[in-house]
N, C-alpha and C positions, 0 to 999 in steps of 0.2 A: 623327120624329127629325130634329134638327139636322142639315144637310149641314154639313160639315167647312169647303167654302170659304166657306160665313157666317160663319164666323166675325169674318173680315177686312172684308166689305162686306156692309149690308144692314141692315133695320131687326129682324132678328132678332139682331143681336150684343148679349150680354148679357155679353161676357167682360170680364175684368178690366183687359186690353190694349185697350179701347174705353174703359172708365170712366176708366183713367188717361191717356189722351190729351186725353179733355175735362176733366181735371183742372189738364193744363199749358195749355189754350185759356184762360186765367182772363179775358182779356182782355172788360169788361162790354158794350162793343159786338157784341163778336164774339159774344159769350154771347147776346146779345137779340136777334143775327139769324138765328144757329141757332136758337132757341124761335120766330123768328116763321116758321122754312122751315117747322119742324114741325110749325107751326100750321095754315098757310094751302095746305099740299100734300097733297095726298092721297097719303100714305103706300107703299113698293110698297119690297119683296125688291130689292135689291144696289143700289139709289140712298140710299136715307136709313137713319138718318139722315145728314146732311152731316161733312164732316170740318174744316172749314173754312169761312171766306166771301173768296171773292175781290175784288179789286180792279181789278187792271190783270194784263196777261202781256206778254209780248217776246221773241222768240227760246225759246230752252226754257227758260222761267223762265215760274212763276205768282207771280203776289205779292197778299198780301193784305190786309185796311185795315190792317192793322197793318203792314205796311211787310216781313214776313217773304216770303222766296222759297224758291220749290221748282225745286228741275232736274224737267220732267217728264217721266220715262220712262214716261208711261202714253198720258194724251191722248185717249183713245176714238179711237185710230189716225187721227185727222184732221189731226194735228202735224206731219207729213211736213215739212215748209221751215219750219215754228218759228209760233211765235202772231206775227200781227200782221207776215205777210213786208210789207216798203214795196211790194217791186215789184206783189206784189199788191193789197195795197191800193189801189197811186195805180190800175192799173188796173180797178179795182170804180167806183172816185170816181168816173173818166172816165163809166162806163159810169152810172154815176147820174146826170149831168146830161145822158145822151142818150134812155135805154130800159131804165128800170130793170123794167119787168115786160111780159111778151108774152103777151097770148089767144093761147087754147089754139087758136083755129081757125085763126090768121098763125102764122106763125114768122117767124127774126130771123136777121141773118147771125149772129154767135156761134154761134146753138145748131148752123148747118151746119158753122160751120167746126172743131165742135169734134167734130162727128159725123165729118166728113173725119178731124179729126188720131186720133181711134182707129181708126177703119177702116185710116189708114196704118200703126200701129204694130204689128197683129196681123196674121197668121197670112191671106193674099189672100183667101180667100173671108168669113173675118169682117170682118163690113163692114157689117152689119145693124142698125140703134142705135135705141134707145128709152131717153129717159132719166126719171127719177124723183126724186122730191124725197128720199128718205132709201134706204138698204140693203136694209131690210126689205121695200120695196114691191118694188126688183128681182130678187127672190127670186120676190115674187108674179107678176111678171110673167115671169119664167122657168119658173114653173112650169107656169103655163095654155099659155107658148106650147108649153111639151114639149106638151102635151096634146093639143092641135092638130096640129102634127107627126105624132105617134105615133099619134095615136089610142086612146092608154094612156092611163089615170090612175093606175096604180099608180108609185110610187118607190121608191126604196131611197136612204138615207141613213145616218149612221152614231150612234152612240150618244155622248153628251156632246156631240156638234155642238149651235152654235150659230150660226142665219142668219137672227135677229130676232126681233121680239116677237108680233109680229103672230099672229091666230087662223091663216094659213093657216103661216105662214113656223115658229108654234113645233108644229105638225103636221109635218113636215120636218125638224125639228130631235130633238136628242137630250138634253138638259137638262130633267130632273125637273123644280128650280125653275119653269120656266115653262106645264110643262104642268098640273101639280097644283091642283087642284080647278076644272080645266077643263070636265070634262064629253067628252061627244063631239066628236073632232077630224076631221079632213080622213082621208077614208079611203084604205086604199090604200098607207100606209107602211110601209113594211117595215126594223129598223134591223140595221145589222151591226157590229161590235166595231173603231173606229178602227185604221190600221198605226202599231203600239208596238213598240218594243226595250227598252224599259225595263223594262214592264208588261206587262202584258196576259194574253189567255185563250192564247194559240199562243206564249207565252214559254218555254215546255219544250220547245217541237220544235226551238229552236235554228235553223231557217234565219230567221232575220233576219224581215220582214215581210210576206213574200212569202204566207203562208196568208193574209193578210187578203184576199189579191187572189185567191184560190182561195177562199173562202168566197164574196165576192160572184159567183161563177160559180155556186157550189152554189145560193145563195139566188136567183138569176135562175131556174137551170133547176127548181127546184123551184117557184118561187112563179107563174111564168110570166105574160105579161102586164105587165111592167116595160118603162115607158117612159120613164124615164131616172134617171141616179145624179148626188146633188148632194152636193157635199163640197167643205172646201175643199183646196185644193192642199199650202198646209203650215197646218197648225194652229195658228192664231194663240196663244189663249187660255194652252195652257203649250206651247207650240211642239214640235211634234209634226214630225218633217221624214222624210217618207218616203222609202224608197229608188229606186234609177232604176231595178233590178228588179219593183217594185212599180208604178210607174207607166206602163212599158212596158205588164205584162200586163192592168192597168186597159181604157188603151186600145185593147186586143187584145179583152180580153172584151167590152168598151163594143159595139165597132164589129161583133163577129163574131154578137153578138146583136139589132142594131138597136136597141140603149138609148143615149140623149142622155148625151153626157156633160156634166153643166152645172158650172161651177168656179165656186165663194166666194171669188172675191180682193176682197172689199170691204173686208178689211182689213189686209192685205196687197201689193198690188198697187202700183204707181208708186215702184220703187225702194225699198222697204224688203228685200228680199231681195238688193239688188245688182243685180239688175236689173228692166225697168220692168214685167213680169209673173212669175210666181213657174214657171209653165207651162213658161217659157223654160230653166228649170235640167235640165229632163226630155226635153226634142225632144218634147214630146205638142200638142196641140191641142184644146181642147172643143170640145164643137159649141154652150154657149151659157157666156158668163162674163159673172158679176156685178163689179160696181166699186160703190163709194162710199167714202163717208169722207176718204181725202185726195183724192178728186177735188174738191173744192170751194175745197181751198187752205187750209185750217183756215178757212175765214169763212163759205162758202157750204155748204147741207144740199143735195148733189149724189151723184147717182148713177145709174148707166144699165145697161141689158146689152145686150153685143153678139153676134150672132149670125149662123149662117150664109148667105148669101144666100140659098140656097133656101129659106130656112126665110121666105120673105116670104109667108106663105100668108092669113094674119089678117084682110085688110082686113076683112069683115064682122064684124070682134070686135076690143072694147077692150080690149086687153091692159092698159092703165096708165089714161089718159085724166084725169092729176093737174093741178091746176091751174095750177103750176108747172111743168107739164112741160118744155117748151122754156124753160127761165130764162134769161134773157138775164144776168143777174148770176152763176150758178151755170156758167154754158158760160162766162163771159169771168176769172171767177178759175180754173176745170181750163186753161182755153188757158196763161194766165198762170203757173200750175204747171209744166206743160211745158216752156216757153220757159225758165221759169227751172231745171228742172234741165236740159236743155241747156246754156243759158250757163255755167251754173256747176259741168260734170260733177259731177254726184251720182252717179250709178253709178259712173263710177270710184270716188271717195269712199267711198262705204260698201264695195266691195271692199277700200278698203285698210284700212276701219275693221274688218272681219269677220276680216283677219288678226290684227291687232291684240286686237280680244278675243278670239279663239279661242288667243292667248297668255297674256293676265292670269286668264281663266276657268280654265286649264290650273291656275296658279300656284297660284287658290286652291283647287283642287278638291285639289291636294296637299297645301293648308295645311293644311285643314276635314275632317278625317273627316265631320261635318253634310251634308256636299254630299257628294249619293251620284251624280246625274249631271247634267249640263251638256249644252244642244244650242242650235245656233243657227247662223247664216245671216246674211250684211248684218249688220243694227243690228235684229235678232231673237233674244232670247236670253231660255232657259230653265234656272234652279237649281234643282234638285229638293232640297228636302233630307229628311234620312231620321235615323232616330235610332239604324239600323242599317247598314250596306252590305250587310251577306249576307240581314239579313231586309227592307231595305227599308220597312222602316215608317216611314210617314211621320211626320214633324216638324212638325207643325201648330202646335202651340204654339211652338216655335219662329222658327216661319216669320212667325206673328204678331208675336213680339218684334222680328226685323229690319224689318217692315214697318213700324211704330211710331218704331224706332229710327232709320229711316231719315228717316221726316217728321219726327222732330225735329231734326235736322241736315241737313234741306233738299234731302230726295229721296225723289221720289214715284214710287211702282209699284204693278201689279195683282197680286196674291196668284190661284193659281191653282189649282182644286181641292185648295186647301187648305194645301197644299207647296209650288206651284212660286213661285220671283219670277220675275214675265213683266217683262224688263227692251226697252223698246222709245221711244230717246231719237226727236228730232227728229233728221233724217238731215241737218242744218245742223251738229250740235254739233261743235266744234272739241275738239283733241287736250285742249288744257287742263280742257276742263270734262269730259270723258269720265273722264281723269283723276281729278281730283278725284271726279267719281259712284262710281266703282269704290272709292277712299278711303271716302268716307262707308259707302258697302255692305259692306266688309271689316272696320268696325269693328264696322258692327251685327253683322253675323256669326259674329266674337272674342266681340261678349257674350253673344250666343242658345246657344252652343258650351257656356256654362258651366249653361246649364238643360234642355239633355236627358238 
């Protein structure tokens, strides 16, 4: 069976809202380089085929040979300061004509100083770093180090999570798509039902999300042997934002059990929340956090997890051991990232952008019966829409026409389990172009309104 959010992304889209977008693509260049991606690529679920062929990008704009631009509210969360920040840049250039790559058995001042600047950002005793060339690897290597620690291999994770692709990271994970016709995975997983208010299986008990946190207690004391629980903190994908009662007794049960609590901010993290880890909204603490994605500065494939200082127990075992590990290019664009949202307060920023749309999302949730709920944080936001409010059923078809609607007027977003628009701009976008996105999105919206 079709999952629902293929529809929007994937080389399974056979909808009518796919055929008529490569309809208005007519452009013959643009046509012969999409047939030669589909050529020459080997094929895979939510990449191809392509929607477009890029050219150039700049701040949150994509542009493509044909000269058209997208505002991009998607980005594969590595957007964080816009495509192509200068500051970063000139700082990569420097670092190119000094030490552009570092064996694995030296290291390089960058990679220390950049292990320093996260050590200072968190929480005194994390302060433990290992960094990795993409997301998915810090996953793996949060996983093996829980293992060590613990002495466990059992985990608990949640269902629809998503924390990479990789054979051990989509064992860990909760997304069909990428376990199906896997075969046997990573043993030992145990999943439990994501904290929802909208949805969900504990949406008739009425206290808010607080049983999801009471289920993972049941499933510890029942499955026993759990050594540790990986989620991310707020749910990127259709943003999912837990309560401070739920995250309290998280780290209650975490801690009173002796299960690791490892946190997903890989795409999430450095100020897309308002502030520069998502953790911070709750007073909690993991004992180990993933990053990547906009650590790299949208240029470099950067990512690392930091962890507790006791937790240094490893040396006879390679937790990561990637070639790339210590990057000297990848540490000196995240320093550069920092430096510049300091200078240029971005957390403040995005706090005053989160009031801001938590007022125009109001506006149209009143306009649209289509939009059944609305959730969101910082320059993090999720529409749900439904074709009912009391039965909630989703709007998938619909959801498909604003997504369409919206690249043809020059704004690009991730469709999410099917309903949600995952709206997540560059946290640089100034008042005007936020503007105008919301513009383009209200109109797709007016027209989607008239086909459910």
């Amino acid at each position: 069976m079709t999952q629902t959010h293929n529809r929007t992304e994937g080389d399974i889209n056979l909808s009518d809202a796919r055929r008529n977008w490569y309809s208005v693509m007519n452009d013959p260049d643009t046509q012969h380089y999409l047939q030669e991606d589909a050529e020459y690529f080997l094929h895979q679920a939510l990449s191809t085929p392509c929607l477009d062929v890029l050219a150039s990008c700049e701040g949150i704009y994509l542009t493509d040979i044909q000269g058209k631009r997208y505002m991009d509210f998607h980005g594969n969360n590595v957007h964080q300061l816009g495509y192509r920040n200068p500051y970063i840049i000139d700082k990569l250039k420097q670092q190119l004509d000094v030490l552009p790559f570092s064996p694995r058995r030296f290291t390089n001042v960058p990679a220390i100083e950049l292990a320093k600047k996260l050590g200072s950002l968190l929480p005194a005793d994390l302060n433990r770093v290992l960094f990795a060339p993409g997301g998915t690897s810090s996953i793996s290597m949060a996983l093996k180090l829980a293992r060590i620690v613990t002495g466990k291999h059992k985990v608990i994770s949640l269902w629809d999570s998503f924390h990479g692709a990789s054979l051990d990271a989509i064992s860990a994970g909760g997304e069909l798509d990428f376990r199906k016709d896997m075969g046997p995975l990573m043993p030992g997983v145990e999943r439990i039902p994501p904290p929802m208010t909208y949805r969900g299986p504990f949406l008739a008990a009425g206290s808010g999300d607080l049983p999801y946190a009471d289920y993972l207690e049941y499933v510890i004391e029942k499955e026993g042997d759990i050594g540790a629980f990986i989620i991310e903190t707020i749910r990127n994908t259709d943003v999912q934002i837990p309560s401070q009662a739920y995250w309290s007794k998280v780290r209650e049960i975490c801690t009173k059990h002796k299960v690791l609590l490892i946190l997903d901010e890989i795409p999430i993290a450095f100020g897309r929340t308002g502030k520069m880890f998502a953790f911070e909204h709750y007073g909690i603490e993991p004992d180990i956090i993933c990053l990547g994605k906009g650590l790299g500065g949208g240029v470099m494939p950067m990512a690392a997890i930091v962890a507790r200082n006791k937790y240094n127990i490893a040396q006879s075992i390679s937790l990561g051991h990637f070639t790339h590990e210590k990057s000297p290019l990848g540490s000196v664009a995240a320093l550069a990232m920092f430096e510049f949202m300091e200078q240029n307060h971005i957390l403040e920023k995005v706090q005053q952008d989160e009031r801001f749309m938590a007022s125009e999302m109001e506006k149209l949730m009143d306009k649209f019966p289509l939009i059944g709920d609305v959730r969101g944080i910082g320059l993090l936001w999720g529409v749900e829409l439904v074709k009912n409010r009391q039965t909630r059923e989703k709007a998938v078809e619909a959801a498909e026409t604003v997504m369409y609607e919206c690249l043809k007027n020059g704004l690009s977003f991730k469709v999410s389990q099917g309903n949600v628009l995952q709206l997540s701009p560059p946290l640089i976008i100034n008042r005007i172009e936020l503007k105008e996105a919301l513009r383009i999105l209200e109109n797709a919206i007016s027209t989607a309104s008239g086909i459910v």
